[in-house]
N, C-alpha and C positions, 0 to 999 in steps of 0.2 A: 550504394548501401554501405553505410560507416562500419565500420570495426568493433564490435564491443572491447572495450579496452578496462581491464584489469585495475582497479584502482590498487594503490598498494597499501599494505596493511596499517602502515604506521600513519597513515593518511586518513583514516576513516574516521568520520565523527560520529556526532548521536544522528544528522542528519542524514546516515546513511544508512539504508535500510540493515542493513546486517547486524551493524554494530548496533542501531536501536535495540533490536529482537535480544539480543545477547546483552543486554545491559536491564534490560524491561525483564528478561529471567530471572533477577534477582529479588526476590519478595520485598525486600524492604523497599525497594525503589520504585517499583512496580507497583505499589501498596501506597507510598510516599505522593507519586504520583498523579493515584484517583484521587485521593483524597484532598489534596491540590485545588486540581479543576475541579473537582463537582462538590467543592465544600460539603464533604461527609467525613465520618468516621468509618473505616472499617477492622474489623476485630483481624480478618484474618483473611488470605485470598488463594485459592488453586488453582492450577495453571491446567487446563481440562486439555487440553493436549500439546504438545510442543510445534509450534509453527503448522497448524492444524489447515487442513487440506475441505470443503464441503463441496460435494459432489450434489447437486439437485437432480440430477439424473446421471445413466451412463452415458449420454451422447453429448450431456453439457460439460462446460472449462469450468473447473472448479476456481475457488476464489481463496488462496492463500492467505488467511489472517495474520498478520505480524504479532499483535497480543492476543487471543481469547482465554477470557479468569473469570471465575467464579468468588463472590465473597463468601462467608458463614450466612446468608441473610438467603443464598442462591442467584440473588443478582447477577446478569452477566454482565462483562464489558468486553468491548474489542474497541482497543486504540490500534492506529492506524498513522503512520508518520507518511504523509501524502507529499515527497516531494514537486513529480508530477504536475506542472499548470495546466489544465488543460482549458478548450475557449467552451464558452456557451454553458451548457445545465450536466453536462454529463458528472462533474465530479458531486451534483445536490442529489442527481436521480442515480448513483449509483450507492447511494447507502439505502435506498431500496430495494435494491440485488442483497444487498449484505444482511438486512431484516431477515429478508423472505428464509434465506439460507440457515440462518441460526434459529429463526422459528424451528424450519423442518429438521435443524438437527435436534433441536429439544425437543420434538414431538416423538423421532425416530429413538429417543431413549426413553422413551415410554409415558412424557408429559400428557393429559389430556390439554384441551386448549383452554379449559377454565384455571390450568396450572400452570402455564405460561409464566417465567418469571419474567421479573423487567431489565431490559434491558438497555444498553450505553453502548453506542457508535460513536467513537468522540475520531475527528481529524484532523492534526496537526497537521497543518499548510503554512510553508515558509514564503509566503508571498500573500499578497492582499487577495479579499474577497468582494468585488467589484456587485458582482450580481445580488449578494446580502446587502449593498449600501456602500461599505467601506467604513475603514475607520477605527472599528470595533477590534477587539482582543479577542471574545470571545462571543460564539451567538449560538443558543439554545434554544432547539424546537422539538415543542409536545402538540399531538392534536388537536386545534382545537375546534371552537363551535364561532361559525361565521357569524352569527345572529347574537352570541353572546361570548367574549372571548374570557371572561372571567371561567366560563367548561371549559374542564381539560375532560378528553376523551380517556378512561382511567385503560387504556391499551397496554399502561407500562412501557413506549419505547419510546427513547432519548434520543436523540441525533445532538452533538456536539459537533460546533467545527472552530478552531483556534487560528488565529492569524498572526503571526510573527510581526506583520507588520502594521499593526492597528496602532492607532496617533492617540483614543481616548482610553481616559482611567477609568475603565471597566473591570480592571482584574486587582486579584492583589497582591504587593510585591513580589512575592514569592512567586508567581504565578507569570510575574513580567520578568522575572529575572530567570526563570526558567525559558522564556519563550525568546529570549535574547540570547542565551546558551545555545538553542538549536538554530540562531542567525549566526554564532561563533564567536559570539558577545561574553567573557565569560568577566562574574562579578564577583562581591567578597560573599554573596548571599549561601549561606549553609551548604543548601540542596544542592544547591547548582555547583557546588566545591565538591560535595560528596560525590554527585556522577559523574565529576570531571576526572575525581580521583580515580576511581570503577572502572572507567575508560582505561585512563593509565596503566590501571595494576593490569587489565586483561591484556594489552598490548604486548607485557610483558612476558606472556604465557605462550611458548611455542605451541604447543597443544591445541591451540585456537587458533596459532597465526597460522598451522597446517590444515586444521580445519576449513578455517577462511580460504584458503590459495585452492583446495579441495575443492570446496562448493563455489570460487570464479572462475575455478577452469569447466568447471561441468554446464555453467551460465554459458561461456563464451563456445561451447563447444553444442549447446544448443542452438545459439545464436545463428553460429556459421550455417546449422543445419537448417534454419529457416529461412536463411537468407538465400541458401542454395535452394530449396522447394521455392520461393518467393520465383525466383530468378526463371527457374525452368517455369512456371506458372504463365509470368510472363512474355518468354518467348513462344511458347508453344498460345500463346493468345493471338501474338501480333504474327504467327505462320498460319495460324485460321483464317486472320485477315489478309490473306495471298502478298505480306510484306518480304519481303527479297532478305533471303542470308546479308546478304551485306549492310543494306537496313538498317535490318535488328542489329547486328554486328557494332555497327558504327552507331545507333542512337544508342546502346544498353554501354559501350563503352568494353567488349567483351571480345575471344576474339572467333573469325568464321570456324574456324573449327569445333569452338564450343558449341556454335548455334546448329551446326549440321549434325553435330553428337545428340540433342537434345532431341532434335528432328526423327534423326533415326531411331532412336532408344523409344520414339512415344510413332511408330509409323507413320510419321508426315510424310509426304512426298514434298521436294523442293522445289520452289518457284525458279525460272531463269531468271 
């Protein structure tokens, strides 16, 4: 089980979660941004909670959003910097998690469902997207009717997903010169100067860099603790399966003394 290890502050880019969220708090860039990718104007955007938490239930893991904003129109959006590769469908069928969530938070402030505004899931992925095709910069999916694909189902929900590493001119400069910024590409293109400067100036700010050191020691000190439930999980599995202190010991890479603490603290009796 690795270490979470502390990236240091002067190291972070936009590609990394933290320093995204804390650069995307800035309205005009934030704002710069949507309007970007989803070729729109927006007059104006609200930040409807800060690094917002939605609970589906009490027994369920909530799902930490990086962005969620609101424009003057009610539109939502939640961008989401997905460094993360992961194999097979999980990263297409978890922006169905992410729907359902913000559905029921808009409903739990009192929307009926005929009020539903519309909403944008957009995910930045710094790697290719093999199971869309490949290729592509950007690929945008609405509803639609199998029988007729000119119906879009008028549901309101966008799913975006952006690829850093797409070969065709599907976007436009601005749009590739951004997505080359978050490869660590950086160009003469405006935007991509203005959030590199953003970056910079916040670097500068003790205030944030204690901040930051703040919230990776609290990361890393969650980490140890699941790594230690993980651990005892484990051994107290393979002592159900009548496997020997020594065993466990020698395949967990741990030593007998821990495996006989775990034993006893959970009333195993030990194998000879």
């Amino acid at each position: 089980m690795t270490m979470y290890k502390i990236k240091p502050w002067e190291e972070l880019t936009i590609q990394d979660d933290y320093m995204f969220k804390l650069v995307m708090r800035r309205e005009r860039i934030c704002k710069k941004v949507l309007e970007k990718i989803l070729k729109i104007k927006i007059r104006a955007i609200k930040y409807l909670e800060n690094e917002k938490t939605i609970e589906a239930s009490y027994e369920s893991k909530g799902v930490r959003l990086d962005v969620y904003v609101a424009d003057d129109k009610g539109t939502v959006f939640n961008v989401e910097m997905q460094v993360r590769k992961y194999d097979g469908e999980w990263l297409y069928r978890r922006t169905r998690y992410y729907q359902s969530l913000i559905d029921t938070d808009l409903l739990a402030s009192g929307m009926e469902y005929d009020e539903l505004t519309d909403t944008y899931i957009i995910f930045i992925c710094p790697f290719e997207l093999p199971m869309l095709g490949g290729g592509r910069h950007i690929y945008t999916f609405r509803n639609r009717c199998d029988e007729d694909n000119s119906i879009v189902m008028p549901d309101g929900a966008t799913k975006v997903f952006l690829s850093t590493k797409g070969t065709i001119d599907d976007v436009e400069p601005d749009v590739k010169a951004f997505l080359d910024y978050v490869d660590g590409i950086i160009s003469n293109d405006e935007f991509v100067r203005e959030i590199d400067r953003e970056i910079k100036e916040v670097k500068t700010l003790e205030k944030e860099r204690r901040l930051y050191m703040t919230f990776a020691m609290k990361i890393q000190e969650e980490r140890k603790e699941e790594r230690k439930a993980m651990l005892n999980d484990i051994v107290i599995s393979m002592l159900n399966r009548h496997k020997s202190p020594d065993f466990i010991a020698d395949a967990l890479d741990i030593s007998l003394d821990k495996v006989k603490s775990i034993a006893e603290a959970n009333g195993i009796a030990l194998q000879p």
